[in-house]
C-alpha positions in Angstrom: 8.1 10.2 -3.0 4.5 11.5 -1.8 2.8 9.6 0.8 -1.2 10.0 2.1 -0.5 9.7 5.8 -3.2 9.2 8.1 -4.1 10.7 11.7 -6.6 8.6 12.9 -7.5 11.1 15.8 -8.3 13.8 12.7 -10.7 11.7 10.9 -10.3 12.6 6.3 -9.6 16.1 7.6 -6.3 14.5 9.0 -5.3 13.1 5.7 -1.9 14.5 5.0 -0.4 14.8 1.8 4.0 14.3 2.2 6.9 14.2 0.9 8.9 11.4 2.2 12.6 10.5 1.3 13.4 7.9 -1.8 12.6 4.5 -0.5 16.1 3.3 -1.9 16.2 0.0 -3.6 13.7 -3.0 -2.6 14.8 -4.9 0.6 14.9 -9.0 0.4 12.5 -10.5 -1.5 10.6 -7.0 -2.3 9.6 -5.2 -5.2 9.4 -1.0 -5.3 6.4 -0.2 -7.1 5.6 3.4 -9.1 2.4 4.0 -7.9 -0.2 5.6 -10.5 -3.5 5.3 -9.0 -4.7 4.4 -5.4 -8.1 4.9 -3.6 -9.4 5.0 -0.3 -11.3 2.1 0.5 -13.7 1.2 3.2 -10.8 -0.5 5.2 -8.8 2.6 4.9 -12.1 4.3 5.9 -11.9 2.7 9.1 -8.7 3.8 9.8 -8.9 7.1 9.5 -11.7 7.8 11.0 -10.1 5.4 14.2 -12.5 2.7 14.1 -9.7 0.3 13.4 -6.6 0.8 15.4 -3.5 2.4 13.4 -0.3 3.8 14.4 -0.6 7.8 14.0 1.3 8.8 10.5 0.1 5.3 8.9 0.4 5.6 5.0 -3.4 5.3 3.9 -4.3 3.9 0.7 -4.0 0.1 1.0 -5.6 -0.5 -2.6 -3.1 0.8 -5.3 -2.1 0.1 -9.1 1.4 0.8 -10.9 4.2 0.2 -12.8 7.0 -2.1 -10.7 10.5 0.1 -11.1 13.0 -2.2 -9.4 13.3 -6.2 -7.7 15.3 -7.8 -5.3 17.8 -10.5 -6.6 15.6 -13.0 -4.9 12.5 -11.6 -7.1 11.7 -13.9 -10.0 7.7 -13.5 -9.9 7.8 -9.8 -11.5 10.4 -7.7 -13.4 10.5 -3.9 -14.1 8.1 -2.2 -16.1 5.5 -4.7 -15.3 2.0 -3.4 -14.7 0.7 -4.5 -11.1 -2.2 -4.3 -8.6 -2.2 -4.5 -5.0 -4.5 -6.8 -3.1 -5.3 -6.4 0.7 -5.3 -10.2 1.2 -2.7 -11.6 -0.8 -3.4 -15.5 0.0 -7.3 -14.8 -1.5 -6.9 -16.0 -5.2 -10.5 -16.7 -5.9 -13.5 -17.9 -4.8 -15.0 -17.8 -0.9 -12.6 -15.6 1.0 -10.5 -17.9 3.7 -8.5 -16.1 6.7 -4.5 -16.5 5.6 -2.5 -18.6 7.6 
C-alpha cells in the first residue's frame, strides 16, 4: 500500500511517499478503504510544517475519498464497493460545528 508520511521537523519537503505492508483485513468494527483521491488540507498543513504536534512518520492526508474493499462482521453501516468520504470530525453532521464528546 502507499502511504504520505509526514516529518514534521522537514516541513512539505519532508513529505515522504512509502510503501507500507498490506493492512490485512479490517480490525473490529472497521472498514479498509481503497483510497482514490486525498488532499492536504490546512489541518495537515499544520502538521507538517510542526505547528500542531504529530508523531514523526504520521500518515498525512486526513481528507480522503474511495471505494470501501472489505468490513468487519460487526459492520452493517457500509458494504464493499461502496463509494465513501472521509470527514475529520465524524460527530459534525450539519449545521454549527459542536466539539465531539
Amino acid at each position: 500500500m502507499k502511504a504520505i508520511q509526514a516529518h514534521p521537523q522537514q516541513g512539505l519537503d519532508g513529505l515522504t511517499l512509502m510503501d507500507l505492508p498490506d493492512p490485512g483485513d479490517p480490525g473490529p468494527v472497521a472498514i479498509r478503504v481503497r483510497v482514490h483521491a486525498t488532499t492536504l488540507n490546512f489541518h495537515d498543513l499544520g502538521v507538517v510544517t510542526g505547528r500542531l504536534p504529530a508523531a514523526d512518520g504520521r500518515i498525512a492526508m486526513a481528507d480522503k475519498a474511495g471505494v470501501v474493499e472489505a468490513v468487519d462482521s460487526q459492520v452493517t453501516e457500509f458494504r464493499p464497493g461502496d463509494h465513501v468520504v472521509s470527514t475529520f470530525f465524524p460527530a459534525w453532521r450539519d449545521g454549527k460545528r459542536r466539539p465531539s464528546a
